[in-house]
PyMOL Python script that loads the backbone (N, CA, C, O; Angstrom):
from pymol import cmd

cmd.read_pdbstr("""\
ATOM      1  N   UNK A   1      85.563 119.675 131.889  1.00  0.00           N
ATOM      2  CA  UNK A   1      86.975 119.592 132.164  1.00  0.00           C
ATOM      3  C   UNK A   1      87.244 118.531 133.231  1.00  0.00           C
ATOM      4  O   UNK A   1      88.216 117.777 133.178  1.00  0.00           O
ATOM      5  N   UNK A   2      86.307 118.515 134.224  1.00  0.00           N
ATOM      6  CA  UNK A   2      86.905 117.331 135.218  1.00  0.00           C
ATOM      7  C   UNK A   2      86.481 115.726 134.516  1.00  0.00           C
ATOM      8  O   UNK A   2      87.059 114.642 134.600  1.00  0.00           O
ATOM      9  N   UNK A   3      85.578 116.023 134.011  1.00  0.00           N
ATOM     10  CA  UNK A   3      85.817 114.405 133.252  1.00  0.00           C
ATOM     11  C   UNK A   3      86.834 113.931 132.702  1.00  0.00           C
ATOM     12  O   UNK A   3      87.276 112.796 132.874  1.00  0.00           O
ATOM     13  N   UNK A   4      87.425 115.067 131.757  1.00  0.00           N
ATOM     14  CA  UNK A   4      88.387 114.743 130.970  1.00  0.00           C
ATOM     15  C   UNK A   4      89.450 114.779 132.003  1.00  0.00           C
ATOM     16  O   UNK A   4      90.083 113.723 132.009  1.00  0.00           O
ATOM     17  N   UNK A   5      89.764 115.452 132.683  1.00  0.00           N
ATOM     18  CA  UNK A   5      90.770 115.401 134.218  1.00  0.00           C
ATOM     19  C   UNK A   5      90.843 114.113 134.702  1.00  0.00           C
ATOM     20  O   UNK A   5      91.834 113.384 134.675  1.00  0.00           O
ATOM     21  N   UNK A   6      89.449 113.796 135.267  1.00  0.00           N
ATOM     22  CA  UNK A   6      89.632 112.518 135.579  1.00  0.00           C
ATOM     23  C   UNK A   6      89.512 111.161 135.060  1.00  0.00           C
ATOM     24  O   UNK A   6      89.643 110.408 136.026  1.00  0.00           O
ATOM     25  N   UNK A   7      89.267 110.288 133.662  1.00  0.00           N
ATOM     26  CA  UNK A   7      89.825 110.400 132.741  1.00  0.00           C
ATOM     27  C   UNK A   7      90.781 110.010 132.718  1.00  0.00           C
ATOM     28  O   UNK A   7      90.772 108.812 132.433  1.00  0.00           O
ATOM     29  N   UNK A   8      92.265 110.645 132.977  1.00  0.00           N
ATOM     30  CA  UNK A   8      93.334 110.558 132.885  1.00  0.00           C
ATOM     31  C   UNK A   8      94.118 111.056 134.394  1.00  0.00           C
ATOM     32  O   UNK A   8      95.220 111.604 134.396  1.00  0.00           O
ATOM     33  N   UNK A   9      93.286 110.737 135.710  1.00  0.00           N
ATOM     34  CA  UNK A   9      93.782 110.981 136.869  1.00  0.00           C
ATOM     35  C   UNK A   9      94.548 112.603 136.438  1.00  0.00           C
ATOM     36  O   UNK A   9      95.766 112.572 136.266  1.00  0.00           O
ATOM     37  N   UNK A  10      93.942 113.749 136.302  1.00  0.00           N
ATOM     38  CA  UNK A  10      95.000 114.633 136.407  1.00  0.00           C
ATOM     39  C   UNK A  10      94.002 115.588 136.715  1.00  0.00           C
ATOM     40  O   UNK A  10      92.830 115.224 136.810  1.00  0.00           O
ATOM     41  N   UNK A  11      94.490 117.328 136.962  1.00  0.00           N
ATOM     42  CA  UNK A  11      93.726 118.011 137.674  1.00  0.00           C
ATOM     43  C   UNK A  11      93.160 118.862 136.754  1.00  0.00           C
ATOM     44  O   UNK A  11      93.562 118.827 135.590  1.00  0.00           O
ATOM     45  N   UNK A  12      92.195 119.706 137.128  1.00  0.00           N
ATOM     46  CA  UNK A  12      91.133 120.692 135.980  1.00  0.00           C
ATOM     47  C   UNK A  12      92.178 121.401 135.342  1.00  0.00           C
ATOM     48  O   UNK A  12      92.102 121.538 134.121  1.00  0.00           O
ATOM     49  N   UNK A  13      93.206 121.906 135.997  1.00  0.00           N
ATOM     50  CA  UNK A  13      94.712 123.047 135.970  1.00  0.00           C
ATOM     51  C   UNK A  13      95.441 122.285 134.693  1.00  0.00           C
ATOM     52  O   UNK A  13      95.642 122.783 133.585  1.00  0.00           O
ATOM     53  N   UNK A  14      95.729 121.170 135.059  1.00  0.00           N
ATOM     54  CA  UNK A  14      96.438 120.597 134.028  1.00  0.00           C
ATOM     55  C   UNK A  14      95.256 120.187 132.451  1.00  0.00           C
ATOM     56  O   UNK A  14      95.652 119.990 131.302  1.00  0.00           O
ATOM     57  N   UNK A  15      94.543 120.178 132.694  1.00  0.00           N
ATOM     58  CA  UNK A  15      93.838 120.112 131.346  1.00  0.00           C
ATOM     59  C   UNK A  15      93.670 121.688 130.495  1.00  0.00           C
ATOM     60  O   UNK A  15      93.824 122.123 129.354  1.00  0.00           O
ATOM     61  N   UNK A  16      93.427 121.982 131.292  1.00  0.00           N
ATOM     62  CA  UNK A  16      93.579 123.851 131.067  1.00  0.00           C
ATOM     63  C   UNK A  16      95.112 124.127 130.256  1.00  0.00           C
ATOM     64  O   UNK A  16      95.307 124.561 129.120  1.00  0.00           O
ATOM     65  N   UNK A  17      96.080 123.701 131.297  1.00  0.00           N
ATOM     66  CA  UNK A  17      97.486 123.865 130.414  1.00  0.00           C
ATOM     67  C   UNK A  17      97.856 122.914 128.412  1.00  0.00           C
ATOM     68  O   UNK A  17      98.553 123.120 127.418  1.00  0.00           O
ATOM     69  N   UNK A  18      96.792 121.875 128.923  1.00  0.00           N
ATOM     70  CA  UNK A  18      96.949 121.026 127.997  1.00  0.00           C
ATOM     71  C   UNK A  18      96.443 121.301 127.150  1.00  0.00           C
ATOM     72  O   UNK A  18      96.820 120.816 126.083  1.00  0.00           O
ATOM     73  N   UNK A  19      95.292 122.251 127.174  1.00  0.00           N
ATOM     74  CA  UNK A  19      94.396 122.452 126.187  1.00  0.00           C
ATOM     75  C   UNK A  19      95.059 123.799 125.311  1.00  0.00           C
ATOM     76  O   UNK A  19      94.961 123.995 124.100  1.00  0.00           O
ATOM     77  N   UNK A  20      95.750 124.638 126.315  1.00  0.00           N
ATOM     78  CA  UNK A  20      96.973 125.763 125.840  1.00  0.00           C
ATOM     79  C   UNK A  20      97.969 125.447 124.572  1.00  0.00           C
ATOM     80  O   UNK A  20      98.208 125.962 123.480  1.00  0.00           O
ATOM     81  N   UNK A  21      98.449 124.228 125.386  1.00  0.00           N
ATOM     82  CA  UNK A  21      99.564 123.382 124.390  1.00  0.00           C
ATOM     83  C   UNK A  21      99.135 122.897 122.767  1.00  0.00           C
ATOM     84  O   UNK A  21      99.602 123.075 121.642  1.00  0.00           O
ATOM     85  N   UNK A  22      98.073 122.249 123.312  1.00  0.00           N
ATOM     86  CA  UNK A  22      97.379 121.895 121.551  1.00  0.00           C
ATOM     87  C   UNK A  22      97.062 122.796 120.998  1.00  0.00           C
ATOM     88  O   UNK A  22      96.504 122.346 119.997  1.00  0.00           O
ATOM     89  N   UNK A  23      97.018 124.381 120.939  1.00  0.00           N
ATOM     90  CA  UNK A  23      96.904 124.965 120.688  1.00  0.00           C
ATOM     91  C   UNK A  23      97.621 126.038 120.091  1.00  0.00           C
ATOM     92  O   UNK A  23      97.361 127.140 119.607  1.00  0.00           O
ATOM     93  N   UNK A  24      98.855 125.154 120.347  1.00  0.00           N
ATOM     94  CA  UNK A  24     100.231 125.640 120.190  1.00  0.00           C
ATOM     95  C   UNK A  24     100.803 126.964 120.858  1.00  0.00           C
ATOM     96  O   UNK A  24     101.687 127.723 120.463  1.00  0.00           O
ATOM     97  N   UNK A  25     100.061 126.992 121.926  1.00  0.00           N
ATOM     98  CA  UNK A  25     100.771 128.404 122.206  1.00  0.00           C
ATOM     99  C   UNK A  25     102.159 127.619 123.716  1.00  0.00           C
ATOM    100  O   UNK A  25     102.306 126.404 123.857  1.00  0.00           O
ATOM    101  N   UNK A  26     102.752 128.428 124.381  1.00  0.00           N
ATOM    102  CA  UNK A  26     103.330 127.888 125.367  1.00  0.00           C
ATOM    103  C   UNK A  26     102.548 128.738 126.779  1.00  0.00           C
ATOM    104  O   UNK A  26     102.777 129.947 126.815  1.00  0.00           O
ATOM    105  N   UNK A  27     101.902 128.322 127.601  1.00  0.00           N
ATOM    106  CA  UNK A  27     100.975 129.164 128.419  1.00  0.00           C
ATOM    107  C   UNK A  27     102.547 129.491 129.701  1.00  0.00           C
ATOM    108  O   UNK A  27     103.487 128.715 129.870  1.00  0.00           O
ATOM    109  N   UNK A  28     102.363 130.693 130.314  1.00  0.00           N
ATOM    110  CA  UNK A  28     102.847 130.992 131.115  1.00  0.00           C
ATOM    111  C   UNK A  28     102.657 131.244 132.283  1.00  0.00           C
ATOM    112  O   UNK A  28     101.979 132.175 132.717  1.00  0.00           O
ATOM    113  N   UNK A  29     103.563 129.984 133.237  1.00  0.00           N
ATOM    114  CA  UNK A  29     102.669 129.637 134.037  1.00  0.00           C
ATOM    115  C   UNK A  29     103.527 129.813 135.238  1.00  0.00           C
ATOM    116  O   UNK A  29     104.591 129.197 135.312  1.00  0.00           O
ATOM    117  N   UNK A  30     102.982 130.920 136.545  1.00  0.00           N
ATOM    118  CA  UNK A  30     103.654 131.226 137.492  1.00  0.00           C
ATOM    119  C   UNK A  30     103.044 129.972 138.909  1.00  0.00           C
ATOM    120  O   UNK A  30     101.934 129.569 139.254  1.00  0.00           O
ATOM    121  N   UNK A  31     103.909 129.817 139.196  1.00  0.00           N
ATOM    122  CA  UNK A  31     103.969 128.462 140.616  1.00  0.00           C
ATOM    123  C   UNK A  31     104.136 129.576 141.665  1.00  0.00           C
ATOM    124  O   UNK A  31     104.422 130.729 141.339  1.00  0.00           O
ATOM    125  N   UNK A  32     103.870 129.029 143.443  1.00  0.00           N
ATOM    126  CA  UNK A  32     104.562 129.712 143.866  1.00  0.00           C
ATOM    127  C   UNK A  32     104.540 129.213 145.163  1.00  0.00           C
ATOM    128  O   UNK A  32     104.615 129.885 146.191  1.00  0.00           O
ATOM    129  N   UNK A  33     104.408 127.722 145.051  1.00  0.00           N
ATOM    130  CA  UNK A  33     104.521 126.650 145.708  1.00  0.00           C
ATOM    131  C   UNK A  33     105.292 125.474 144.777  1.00  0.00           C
ATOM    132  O   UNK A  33     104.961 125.427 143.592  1.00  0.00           O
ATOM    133  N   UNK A  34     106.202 124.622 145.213  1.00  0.00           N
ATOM    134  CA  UNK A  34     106.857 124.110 144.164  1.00  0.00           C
ATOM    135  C   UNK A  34     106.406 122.445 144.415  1.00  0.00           C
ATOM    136  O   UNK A  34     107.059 121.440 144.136  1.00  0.00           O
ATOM    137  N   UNK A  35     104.704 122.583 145.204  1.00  0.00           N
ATOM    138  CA  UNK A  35     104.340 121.382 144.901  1.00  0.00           C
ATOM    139  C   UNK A  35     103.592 120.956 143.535  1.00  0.00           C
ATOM    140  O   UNK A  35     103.152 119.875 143.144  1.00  0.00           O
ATOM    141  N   UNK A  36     103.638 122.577 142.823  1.00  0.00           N
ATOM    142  CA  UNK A  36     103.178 122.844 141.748  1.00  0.00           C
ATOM    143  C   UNK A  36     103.585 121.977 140.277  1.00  0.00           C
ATOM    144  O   UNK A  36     103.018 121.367 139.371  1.00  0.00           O
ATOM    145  N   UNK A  37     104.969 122.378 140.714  1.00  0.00           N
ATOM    146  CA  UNK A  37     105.793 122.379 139.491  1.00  0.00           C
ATOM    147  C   UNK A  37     105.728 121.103 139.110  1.00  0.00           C
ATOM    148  O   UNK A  37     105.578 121.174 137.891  1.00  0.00           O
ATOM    149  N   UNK A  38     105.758 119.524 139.541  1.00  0.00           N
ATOM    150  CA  UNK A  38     105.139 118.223 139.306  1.00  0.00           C
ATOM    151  C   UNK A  38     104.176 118.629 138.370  1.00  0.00           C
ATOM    152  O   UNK A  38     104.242 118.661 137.141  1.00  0.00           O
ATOM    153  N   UNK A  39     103.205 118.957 139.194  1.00  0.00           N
ATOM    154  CA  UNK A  39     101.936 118.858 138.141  1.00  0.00           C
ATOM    155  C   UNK A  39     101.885 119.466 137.110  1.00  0.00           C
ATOM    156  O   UNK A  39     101.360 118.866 136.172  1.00  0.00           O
ATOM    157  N   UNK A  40     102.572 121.360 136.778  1.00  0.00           N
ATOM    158  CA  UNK A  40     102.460 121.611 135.597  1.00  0.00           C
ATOM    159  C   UNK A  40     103.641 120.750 134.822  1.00  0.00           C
ATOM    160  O   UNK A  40     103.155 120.238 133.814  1.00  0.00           O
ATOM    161  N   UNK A  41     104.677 120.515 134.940  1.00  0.00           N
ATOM    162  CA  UNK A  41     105.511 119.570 134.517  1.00  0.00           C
ATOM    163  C   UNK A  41     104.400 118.611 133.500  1.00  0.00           C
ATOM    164  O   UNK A  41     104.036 118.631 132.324  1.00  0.00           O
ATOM    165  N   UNK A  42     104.160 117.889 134.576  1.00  0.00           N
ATOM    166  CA  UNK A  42     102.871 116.747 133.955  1.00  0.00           C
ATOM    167  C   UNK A  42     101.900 117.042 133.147  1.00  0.00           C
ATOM    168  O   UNK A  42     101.645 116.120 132.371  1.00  0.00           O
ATOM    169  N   UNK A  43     101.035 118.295 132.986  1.00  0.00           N
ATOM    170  CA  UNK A  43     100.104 118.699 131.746  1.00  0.00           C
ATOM    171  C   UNK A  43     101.183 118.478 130.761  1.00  0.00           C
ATOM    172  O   UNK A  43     100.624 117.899 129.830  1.00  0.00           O
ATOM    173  N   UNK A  44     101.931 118.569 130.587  1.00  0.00           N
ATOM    174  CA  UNK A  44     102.640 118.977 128.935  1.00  0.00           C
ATOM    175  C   UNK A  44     102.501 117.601 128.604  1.00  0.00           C
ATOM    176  O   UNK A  44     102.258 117.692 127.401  1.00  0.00           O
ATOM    177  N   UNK A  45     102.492 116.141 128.924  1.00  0.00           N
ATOM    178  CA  UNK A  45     101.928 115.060 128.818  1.00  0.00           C
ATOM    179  C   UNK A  45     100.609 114.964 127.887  1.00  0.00           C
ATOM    180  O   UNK A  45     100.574 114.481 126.755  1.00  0.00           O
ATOM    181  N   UNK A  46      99.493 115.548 128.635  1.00  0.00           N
ATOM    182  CA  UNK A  46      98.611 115.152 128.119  1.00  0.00           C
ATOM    183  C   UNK A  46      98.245 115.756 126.589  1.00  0.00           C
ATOM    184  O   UNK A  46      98.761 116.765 126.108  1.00  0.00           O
ATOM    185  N   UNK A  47      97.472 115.105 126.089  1.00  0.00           N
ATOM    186  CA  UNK A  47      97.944 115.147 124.996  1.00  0.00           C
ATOM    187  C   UNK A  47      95.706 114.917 124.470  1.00  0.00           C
ATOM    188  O   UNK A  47      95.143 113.827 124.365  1.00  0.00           O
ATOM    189  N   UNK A  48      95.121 116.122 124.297  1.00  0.00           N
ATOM    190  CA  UNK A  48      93.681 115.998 124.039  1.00  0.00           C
ATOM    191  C   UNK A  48      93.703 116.351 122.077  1.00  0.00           C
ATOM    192  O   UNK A  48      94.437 116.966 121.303  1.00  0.00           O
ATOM    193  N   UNK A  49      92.329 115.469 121.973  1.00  0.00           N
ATOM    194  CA  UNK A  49      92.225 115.042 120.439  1.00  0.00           C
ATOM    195  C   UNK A  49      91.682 116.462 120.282  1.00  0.00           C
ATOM    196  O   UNK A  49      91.891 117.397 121.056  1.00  0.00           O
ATOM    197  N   UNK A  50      90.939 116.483 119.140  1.00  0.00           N
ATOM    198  CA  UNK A  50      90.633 117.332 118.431  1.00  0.00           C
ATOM    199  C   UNK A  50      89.213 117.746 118.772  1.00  0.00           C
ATOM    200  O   UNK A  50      88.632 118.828 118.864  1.00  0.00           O
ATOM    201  N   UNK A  51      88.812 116.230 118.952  1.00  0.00           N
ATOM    202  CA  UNK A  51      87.149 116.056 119.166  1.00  0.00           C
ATOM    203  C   UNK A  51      87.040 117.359 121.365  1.00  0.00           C
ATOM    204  O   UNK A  51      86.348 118.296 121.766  1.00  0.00           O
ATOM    205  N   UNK A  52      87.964 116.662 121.853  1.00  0.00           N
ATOM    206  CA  UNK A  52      88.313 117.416 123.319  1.00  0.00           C
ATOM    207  C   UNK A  52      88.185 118.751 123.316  1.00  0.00           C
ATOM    208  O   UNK A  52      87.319 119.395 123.908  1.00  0.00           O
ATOM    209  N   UNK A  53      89.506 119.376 122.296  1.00  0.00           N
ATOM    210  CA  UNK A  53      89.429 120.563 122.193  1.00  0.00           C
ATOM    211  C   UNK A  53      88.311 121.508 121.760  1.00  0.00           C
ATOM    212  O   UNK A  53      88.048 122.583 122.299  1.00  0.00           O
ATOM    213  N   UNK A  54      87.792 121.054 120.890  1.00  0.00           N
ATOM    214  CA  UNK A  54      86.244 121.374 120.360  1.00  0.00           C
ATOM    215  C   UNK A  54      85.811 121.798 120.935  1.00  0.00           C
ATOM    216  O   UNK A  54      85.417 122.964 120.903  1.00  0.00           O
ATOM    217  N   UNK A  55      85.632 120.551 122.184  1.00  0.00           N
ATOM    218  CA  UNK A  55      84.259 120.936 122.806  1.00  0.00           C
ATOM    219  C   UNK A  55      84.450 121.833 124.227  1.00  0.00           C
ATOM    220  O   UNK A  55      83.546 122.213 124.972  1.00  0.00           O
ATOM    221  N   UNK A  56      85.820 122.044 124.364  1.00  0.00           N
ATOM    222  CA  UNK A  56      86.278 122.707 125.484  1.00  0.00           C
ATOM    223  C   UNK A  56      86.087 124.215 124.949  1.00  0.00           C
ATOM    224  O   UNK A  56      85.906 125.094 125.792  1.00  0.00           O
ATOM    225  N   UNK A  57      86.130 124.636 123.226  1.00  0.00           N
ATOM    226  CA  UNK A  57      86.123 125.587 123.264  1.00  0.00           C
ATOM    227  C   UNK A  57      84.700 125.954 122.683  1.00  0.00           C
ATOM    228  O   UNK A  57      84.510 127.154 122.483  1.00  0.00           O
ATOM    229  N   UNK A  58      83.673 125.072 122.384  1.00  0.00           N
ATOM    230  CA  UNK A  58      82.618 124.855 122.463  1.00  0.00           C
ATOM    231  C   UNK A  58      81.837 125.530 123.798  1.00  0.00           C
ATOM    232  O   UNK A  58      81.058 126.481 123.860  1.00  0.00           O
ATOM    233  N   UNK A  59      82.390 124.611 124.867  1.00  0.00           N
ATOM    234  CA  UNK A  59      81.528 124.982 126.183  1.00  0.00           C
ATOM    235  C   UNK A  59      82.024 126.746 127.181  1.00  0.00           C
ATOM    236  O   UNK A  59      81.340 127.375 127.989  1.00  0.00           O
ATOM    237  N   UNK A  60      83.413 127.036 126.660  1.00  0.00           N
ATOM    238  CA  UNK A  60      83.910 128.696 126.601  1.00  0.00           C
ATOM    239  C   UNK A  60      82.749 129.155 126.380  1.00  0.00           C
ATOM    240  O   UNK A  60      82.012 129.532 127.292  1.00  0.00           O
ATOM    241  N   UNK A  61      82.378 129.190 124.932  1.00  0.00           N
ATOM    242  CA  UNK A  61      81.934 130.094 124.408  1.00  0.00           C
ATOM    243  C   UNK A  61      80.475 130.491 125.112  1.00  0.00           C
ATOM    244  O   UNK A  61      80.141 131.647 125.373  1.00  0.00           O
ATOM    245  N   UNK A  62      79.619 129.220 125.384  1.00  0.00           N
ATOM    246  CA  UNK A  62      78.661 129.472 125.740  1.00  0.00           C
ATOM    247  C   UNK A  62      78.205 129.776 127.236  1.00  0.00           C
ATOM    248  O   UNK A  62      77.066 129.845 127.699  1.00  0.00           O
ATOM    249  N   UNK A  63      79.482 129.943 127.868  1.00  0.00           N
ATOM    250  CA  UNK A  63      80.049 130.248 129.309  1.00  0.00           C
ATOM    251  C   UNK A  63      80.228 131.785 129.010  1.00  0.00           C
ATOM    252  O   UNK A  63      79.738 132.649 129.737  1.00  0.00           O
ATOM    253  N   UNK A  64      80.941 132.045 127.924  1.00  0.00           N
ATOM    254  CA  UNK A  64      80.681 133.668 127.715  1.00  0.00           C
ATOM    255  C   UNK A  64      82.381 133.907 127.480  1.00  0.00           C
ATOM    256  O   UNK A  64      82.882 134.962 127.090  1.00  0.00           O
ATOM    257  N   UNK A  65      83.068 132.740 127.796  1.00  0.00           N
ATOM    258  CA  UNK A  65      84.778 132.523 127.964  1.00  0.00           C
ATOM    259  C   UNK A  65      85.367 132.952 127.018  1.00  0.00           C
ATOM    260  O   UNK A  65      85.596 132.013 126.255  1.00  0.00           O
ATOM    261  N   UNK A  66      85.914 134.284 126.474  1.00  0.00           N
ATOM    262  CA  UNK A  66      86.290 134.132 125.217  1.00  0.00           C
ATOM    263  C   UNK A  66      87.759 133.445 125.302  1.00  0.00           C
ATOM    264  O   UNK A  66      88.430 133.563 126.327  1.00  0.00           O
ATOM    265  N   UNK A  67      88.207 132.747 124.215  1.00  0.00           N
ATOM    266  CA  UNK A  67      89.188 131.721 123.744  1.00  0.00           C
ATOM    267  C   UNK A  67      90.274 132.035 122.957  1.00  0.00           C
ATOM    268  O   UNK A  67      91.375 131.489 123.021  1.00  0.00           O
ATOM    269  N   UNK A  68      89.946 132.922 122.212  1.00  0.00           N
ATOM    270  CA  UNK A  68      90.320 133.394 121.127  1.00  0.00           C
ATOM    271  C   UNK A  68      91.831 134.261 121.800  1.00  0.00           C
ATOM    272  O   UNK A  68      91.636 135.266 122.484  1.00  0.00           O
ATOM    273  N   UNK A  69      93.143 133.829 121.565  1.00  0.00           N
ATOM    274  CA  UNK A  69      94.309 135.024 122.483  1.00  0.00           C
ATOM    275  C   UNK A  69      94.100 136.333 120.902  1.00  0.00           C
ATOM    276  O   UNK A  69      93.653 136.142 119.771  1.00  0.00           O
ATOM    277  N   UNK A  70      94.531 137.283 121.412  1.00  0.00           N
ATOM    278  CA  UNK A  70      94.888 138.632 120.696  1.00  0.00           C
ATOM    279  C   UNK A  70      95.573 138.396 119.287  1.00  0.00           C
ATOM    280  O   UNK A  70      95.177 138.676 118.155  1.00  0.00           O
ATOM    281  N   UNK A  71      96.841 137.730 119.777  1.00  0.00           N
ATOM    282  CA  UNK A  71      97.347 137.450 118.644  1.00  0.00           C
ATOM    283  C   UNK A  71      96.671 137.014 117.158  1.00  0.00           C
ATOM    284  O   UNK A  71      97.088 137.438 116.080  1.00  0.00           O
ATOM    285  N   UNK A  72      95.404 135.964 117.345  1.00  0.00           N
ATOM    286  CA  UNK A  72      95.396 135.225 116.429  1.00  0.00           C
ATOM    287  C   UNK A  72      94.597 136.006 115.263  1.00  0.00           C
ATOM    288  O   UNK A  72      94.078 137.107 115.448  1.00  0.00           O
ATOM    289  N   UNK A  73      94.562 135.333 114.095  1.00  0.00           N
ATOM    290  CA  UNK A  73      94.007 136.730 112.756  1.00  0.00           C
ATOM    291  C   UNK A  73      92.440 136.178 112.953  1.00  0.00           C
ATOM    292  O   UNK A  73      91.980 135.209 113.558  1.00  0.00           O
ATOM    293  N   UNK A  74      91.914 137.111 112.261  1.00  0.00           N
ATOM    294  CA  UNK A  74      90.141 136.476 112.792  1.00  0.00           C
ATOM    295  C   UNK A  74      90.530 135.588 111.151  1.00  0.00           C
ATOM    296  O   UNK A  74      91.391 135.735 110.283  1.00  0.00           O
ATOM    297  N   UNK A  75      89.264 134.571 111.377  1.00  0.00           N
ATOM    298  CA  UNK A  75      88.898 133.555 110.762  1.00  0.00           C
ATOM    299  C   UNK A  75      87.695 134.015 109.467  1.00  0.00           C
ATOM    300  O   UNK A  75      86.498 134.166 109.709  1.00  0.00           O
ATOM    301  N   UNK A  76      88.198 134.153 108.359  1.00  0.00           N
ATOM    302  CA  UNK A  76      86.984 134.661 107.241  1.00  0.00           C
ATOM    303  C   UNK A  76      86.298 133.183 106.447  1.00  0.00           C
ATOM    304  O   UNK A  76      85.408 133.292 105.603  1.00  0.00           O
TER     305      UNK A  76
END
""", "prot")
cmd.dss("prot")
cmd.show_as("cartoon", "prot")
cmd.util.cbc("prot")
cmd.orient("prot")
C-alpha cells in the first residue's frame, strides 16, 4: 500500500478509501479532525487498475484480512 501511496504522493488511508471505491461500495468514513476531510476528499481521486486491486486483495488474504463485506453473494 505505501508504494502505491507513494506513487501518487498520497497516504496508506487514502489508498485504503480508494481501493473501497473501485469496489464500488461508498466506505464510511468518520473524521474528527477536519484536517482530515482534504485528504479523504482526495482518495475519491485516485483511481487503482485492476492489476492494484488484485494484489491488494491478494496480500489481505494472506495477512489473514478478510475482504470480502457481508453483503456480497459468495462466488461459485
Amino acid at each position: 500500500m505505501k508504494e502505491m501511496a507513494d506513487k501518487r504522493n498520497a497516504t496508506i488511508s487514502q489508498i485504503a478509501i480508494a481501493w473501497a471505491i473501485a469496489k464500488n461500495t461508498l466506505p464510511i468514513i468518520g473524521v474528527t479532525q477536519t484536517k482530515y476531510i482534504a485528504e479523504t476528499v482526495a482518495a475519491a481521486t485516485i483511481s487503482l487498475n485492476s492489476e492494484e486491486t488484485t494484489l491488494l486483495e491478494n496480500l489481505a488474504a494472506k495477512t489473514g484480512v478478510d475482504t470480502k463485506g457481508a453483503w456480497e453473494n459468495p462466488m461459485y
